[in-house]
C-alpha positions, -999 to 999 in steps of 0.1 A, spaced: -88 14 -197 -52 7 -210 -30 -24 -207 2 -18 -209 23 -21 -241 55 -41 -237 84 -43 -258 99 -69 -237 80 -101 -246 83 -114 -219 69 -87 -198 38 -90 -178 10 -72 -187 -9 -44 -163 -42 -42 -165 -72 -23 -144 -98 -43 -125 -115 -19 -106 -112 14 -90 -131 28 -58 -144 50 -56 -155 39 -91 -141 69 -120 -144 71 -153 -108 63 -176 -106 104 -180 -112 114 -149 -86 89 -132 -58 96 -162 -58 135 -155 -49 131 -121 -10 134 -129 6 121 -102 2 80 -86 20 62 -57 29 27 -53 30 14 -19 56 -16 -16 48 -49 5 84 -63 9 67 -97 15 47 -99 -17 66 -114 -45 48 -92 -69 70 -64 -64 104 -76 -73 119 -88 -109 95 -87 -140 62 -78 -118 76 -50 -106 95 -37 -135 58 -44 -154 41 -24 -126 64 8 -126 62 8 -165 33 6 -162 25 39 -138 53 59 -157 34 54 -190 1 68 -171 13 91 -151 41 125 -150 50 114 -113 49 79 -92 60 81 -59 68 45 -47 63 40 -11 85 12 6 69 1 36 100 -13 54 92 3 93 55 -5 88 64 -38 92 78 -38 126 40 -46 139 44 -78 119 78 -86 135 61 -88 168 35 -106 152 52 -133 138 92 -130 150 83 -120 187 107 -90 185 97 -59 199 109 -21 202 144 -15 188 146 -48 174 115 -48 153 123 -15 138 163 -30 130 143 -58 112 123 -35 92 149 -19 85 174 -40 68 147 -58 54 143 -22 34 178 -21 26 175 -55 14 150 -44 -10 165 -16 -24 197 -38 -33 176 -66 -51 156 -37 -72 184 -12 -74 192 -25 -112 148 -24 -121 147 14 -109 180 25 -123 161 17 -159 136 50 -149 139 84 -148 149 101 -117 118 127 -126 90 99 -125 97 80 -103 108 89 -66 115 62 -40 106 71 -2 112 48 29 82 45 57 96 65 86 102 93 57 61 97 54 54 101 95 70 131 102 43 149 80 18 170 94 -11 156 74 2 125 85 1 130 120 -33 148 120 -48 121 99 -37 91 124 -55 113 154 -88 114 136 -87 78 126 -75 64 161 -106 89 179 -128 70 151 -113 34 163 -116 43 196 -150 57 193 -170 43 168 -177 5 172 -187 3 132 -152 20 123 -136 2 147 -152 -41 136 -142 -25 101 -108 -23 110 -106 -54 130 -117 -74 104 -93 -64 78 -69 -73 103 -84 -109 110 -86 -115 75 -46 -103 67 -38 -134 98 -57 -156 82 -43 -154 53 -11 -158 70 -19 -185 88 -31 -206 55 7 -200 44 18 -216 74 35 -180 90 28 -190 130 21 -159 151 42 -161 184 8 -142 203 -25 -144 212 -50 -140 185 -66 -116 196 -35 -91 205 -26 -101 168 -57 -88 160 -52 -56 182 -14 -51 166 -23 -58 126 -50 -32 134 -28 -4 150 -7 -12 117 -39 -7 94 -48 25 113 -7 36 102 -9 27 71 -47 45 63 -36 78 77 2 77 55 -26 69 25 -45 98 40 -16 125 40 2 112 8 -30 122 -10 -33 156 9 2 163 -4 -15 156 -39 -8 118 -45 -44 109 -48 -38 79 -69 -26 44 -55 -13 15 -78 -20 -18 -62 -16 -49 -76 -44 -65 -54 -75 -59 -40 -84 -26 -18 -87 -28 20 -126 -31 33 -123 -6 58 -113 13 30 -140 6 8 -166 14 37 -149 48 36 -155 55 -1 -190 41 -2 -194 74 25 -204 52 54 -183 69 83 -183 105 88 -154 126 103 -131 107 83 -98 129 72 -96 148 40 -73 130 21 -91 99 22 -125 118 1 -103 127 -23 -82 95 -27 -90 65 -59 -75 31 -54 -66 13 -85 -65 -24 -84 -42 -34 -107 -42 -71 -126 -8 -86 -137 -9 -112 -163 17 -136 -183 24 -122 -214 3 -138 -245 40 -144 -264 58 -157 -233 
């Protein structure tokens, strides 16, 4: 599978670690169209990385959709900052806006007609979106297996936290509860962004379990968009000439 060329020598490079489910290099490539969903707290996605990144799905792809998940985050305000309701979502919010004027300069370097920037709250109001997150909350809420699935990616996401020293101002388990009401979000946006044909996601980490459980076929009832969607785990590396 390709890495990516770079003229810049001190670009990153991009390169494929897995995809699931697995697909061959052909079948992956002629699907035209890739999204990028944006974790404002990961460093990857700002300067170099992220220039790398979007290069990277422009040279691969006719369309990438980059997904900024600013009002996701609000779960993690509560989480972590105690604020709640109207608050949270202000927090999310500006730290969107924040975002977009750090990067402003990296996506002013692509072409309007590959890549398109949309904002959280933008990919609820979809049908598919609101019909995918009532199948997968009657599967959480119903199925024990779907539901430990869940809760685990959610323990392991504070955990993580928690080795970087983030303090969560509640209870573990109603951390656990809110990180997986935000899972459950962010599966069904995944589910209707690849109903509306953006099967392909660009990540530059590894792919949720719950979702992997999906793809190996081990829950039934599960909504459409998630059979027909292919995470790509993306590896960035230094540049051999930097």
């Amino acid at each position: 599978m390709p890495d990516s060329p770079s003229e810049d020598s001190k670009m990153p490079r991009i390169s494929i670690v897995r995809t699931t489910p697995k697909v061959s290099q052909q079948k992956l490539f002629a699907k035209r169209r890739c999204y990028i969903g944006i974790s404002l707290d990961n460093p990857v996605f700002y300067g170099k990385s992220l220039q790398a990144i979007l290069s990277w799905g422009t040279e691969n792809f006719d369309h990438c959709l980059v997904v900024l998940g600013d009002y996701l985050r609000r779960f993690n305000e509560y989480i972590f900052n105690s604020l709640k309701g109207e608050a949270a979502e202000k927090a999310s919010f500006e730290a969107g806006n924040d975002f977009i004027a750090k990067t402003k300069d990296i996506f002013q370097q692509f072409n309007e007609d590959k890549i398109q920037l949309t904002r959280w709250e933008n990919c609820l109001q979809a049908d598919e979106y609101k019909k995918s997150k009532t199948i997968l909350c009657n599967l959480y809420d119903t199925l024990p297996t779907f539901k430990a699935s869940v809760q685990r990616d959610a323990f392991l996401f504070l955990k993580r936290q928690k080795r970087k020293n983030q303090k969560m101002s509640l209870p573990m388990e109603e951390a656990i509860e809110l990180s997986s009401q935000y899972l459950l979000e962010e599966i069904a946006v995944f589910s209707s962004l690849s109903e509306q044909g953006w099967k392909v996601e660009l990540y530059p980490g590894p792919e949720l379990g719950v979702l992997i459980d999906i793809a190996k076929g081990q829950y039934s009832d599960i909504p459409e968009g998630l059979k027909e969607r292919v995470n790509v785990e993306l590896r960035i590396s230094k540049s051999k000439t930097e």
